[in-house]
N, C-alpha and C positions, 0 to 999 in steps of 0.2 A: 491427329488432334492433340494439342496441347493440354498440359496438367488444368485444371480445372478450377473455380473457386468452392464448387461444392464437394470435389474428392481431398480439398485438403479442408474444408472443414469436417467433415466425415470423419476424415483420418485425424483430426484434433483431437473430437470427442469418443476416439475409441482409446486414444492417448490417457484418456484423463481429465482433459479441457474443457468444463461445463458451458464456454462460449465460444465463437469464434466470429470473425469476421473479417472485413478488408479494403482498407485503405487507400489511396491513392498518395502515393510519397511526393507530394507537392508541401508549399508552402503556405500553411492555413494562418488567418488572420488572429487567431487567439495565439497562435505560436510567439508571436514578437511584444505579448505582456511580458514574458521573462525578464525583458530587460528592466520593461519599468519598475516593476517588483526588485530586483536587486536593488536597482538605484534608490529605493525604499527603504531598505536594509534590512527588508524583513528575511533575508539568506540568517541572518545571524551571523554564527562561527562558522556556518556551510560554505567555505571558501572555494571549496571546487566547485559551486554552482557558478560563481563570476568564471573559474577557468575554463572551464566548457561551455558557454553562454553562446558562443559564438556557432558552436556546430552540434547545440540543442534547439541552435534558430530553424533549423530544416534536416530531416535524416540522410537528403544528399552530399551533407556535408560530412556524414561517415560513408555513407556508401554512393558516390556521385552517380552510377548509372541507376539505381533505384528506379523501381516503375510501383511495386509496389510494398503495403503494409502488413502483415497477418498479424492482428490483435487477439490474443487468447484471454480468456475471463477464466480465473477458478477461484470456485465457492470454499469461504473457509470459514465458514460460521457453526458451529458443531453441538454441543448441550449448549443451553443458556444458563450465565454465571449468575448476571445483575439484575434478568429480563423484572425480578417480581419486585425487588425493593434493595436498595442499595444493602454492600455489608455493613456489619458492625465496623465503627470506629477504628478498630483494632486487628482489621482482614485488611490486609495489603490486597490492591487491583493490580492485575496485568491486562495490558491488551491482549484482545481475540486470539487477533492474528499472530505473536510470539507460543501461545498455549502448547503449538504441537512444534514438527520442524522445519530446521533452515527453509522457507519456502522456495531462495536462491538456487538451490541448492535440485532442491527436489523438481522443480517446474523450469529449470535450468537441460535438466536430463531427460525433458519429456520435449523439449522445444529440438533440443539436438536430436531428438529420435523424430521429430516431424521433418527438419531438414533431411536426417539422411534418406527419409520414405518421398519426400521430392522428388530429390537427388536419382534416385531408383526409378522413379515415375514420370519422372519431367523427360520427352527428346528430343529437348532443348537444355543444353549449358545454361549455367546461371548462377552468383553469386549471392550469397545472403548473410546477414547477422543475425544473431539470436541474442535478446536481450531479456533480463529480468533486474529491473530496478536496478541496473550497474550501468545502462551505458547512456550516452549522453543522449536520451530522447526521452520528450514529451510524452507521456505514454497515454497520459489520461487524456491530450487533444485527437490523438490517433485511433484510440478507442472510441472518443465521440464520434469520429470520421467513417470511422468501420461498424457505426451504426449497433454498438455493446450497449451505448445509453447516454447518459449528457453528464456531460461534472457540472454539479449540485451546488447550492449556496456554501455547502460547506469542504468545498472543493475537488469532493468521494468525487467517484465516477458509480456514476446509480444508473442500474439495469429497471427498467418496469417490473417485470416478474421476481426477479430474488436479490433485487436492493444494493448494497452496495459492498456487502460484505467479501471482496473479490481480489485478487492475486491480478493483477495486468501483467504480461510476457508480449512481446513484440517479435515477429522477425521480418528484418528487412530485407527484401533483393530485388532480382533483377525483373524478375516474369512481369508480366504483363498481368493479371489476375485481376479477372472481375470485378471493382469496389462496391460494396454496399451504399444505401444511403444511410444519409446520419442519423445520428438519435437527436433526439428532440426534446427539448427543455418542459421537464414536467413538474416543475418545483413549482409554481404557479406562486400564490401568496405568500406561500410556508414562511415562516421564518423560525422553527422550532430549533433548529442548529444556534443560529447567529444568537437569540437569545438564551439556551442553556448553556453556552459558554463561558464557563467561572474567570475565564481570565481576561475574557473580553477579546481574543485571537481572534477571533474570524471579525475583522474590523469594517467588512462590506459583504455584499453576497459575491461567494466566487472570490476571497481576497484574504488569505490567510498570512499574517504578521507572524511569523515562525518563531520569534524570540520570547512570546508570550504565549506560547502553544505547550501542553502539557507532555507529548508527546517530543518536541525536539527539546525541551528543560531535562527531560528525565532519558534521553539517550542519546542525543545530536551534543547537547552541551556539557563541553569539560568544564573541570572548575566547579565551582559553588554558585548553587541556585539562586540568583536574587530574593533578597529575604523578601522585599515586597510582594513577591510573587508565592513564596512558601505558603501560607497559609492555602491558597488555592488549590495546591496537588492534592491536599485532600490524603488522602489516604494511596493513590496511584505509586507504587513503586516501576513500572516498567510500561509507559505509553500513558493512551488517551482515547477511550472509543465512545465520550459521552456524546460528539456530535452527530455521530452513527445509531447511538442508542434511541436516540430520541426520534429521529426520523423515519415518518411513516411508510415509507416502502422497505422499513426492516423488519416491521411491526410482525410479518407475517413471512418471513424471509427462510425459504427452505433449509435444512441442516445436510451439512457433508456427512458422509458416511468416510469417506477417504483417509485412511489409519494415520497416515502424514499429519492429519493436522487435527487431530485427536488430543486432547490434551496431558501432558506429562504429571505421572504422580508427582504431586511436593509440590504444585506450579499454584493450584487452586486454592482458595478459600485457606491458605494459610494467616495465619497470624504474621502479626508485623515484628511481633519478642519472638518466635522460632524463626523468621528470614533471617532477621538482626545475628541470632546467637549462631545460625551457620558454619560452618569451618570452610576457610579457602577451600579445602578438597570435594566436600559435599558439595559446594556451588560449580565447583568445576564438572562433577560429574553430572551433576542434575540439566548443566549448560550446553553438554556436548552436543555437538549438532542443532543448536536453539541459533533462533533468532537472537535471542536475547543478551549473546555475547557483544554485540554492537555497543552494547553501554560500558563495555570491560565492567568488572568486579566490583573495582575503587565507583564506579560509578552508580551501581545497582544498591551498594552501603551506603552511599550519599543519600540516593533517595530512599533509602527506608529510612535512615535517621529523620529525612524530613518528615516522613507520614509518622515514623513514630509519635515526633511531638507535636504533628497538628492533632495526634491521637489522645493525646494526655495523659499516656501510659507511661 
């Protein structure tokens, strides 16, 4: 008997993996909005979203014998920062999911550890990728497919049980493995997303204009922030998790225990005049191993000057 779909989720969540499931590595009908969205220009400065456009269209265009998916979910929602009332003017916001570390990084070394327990378990050969947010796949259509949940009006991929607050890892190969059925669209009327968004991004349900996103402003874009758009960061020096905040399957959305994504001293409820006054080597050290290098330094000062003076400090 062949490797299983239930021994390798098993073996997921003894990994770490609060989800898992599995996909069938065909070509799904939401996979080919990529292109219209580029042609949209909501990519922004994300220039390598046009250059791999073409073998984000189906994951057998990285791995052409593919049969199937493994989608892994992990939960990274840990204390609540903002849950009761926003900060004072003067508290720089980070997102969630930067608080602890690289998730890349970390969820990278747990996906390679479920391949090589495959590898060991399968007697059957078989090729696979192991992805976390680096390689050229859809992840949140494959999770919908692998039955983790549905991408939401505001593009998350939302679980029914613990919401959206969640890390996507993919690997791709050869076996043959069981698929799940899909998850199912439970946004029903909502629209608490599309309308709590300051800047107006989520321009449809499911339709995110990245250029006007608080999140690709304050780490995707080099350069200086379009001043029109300045006043809406608000106070945000690193991301954007208002559309997540607001939405009612987070309301009640379980907490990690997972030390990984715990949050780093210096990170929280600091001030926007102690980010500001920093020294290169503090931020270096506070940074090692963060997510939050993605914005480089020059980047991270850009936006606290902004918040500083949407602060009026």
């Amino acid at each position: 008997m062949g490797l299983t779909s239930a021994a390798v989720k098993a073996r997921a969540r003894a990994l770490g993996f609060d989800l898992c499931g599995i996909a069938p590595a065909t070509s799904f009908p939401e996979l080919a909005f990529l292109r219209e969205w580029l042609d949209r220009g909501y990519a922004g400065g994300m220039a390598y979203m046009a250059r791999t456009a073409e073998r984000r269209a189906d994951v057998r265009a990285v791995l052409p014998e593919a049969h199937s998916v493994i989608v892994t979910g992990t939960l990274y929602n840990t204390v609540p920062a903002y849950a009761d009332e926003a900060p004072a003017p003067g508290v720089g916001r980070i997102s969630r999911y930067a608080w602890g570390d690289d998730y890349h990084d970390v969820l990278k070394g747990r996906l390679d550890a479920l391949v090589a327990w495959m590898h060991t378990e399968s007697p059957d050969a078989f090729e696979a990728r192991a992805y976390v947010d680096t390689g050229p796949v859809q992840e949140r259509v494959y999770a919908q497919y692998a039955g983790l949940g549905w991408i939401g009006k505001n593009t998350c991929l939302i679980n029914p049980d613990v919401g959206s607050w969640l890390f996507l890892g993919e690997i791709i190969c050869t076996l043959p493995l069981q698929p799940d059925a899909p998850g199912l669209d439970q946004c029903g009327a909502c629209t608490r997303c599309l309308d709590a968004c300051p800047t107006g991004a989520l321009v449809d349900a499911g339709v995110l204009d990245a250029t006007r996103c608080i999140s690709y402003l304050t780490i995707e874009l080099r350069g200086d922030i379009p001043a029109a758009l300045r006043p809406a960061i608000g106070n945000h020096v690193y991301g954007c998790d208002i559309c997540q905040d607001v939405c009612p399957y987070n309301q009640a959305a379980p907490v990690s225990s997972d030390p990984a994504w715990q949050p780093r001293a210096g990170l929280q409820h600091r001030r926007l005049l102690d980010l500001c006054l920093r020294s290169d080597e503090e931020w270096r050290a506070l940074l090692e191993g963060s997510p939050m290098r993605r914005a480089k330094l020059d980047g991270l000062r850009r936006n606290i000057a902004v918040a500083l003076a949407n602060s009026g400090e």
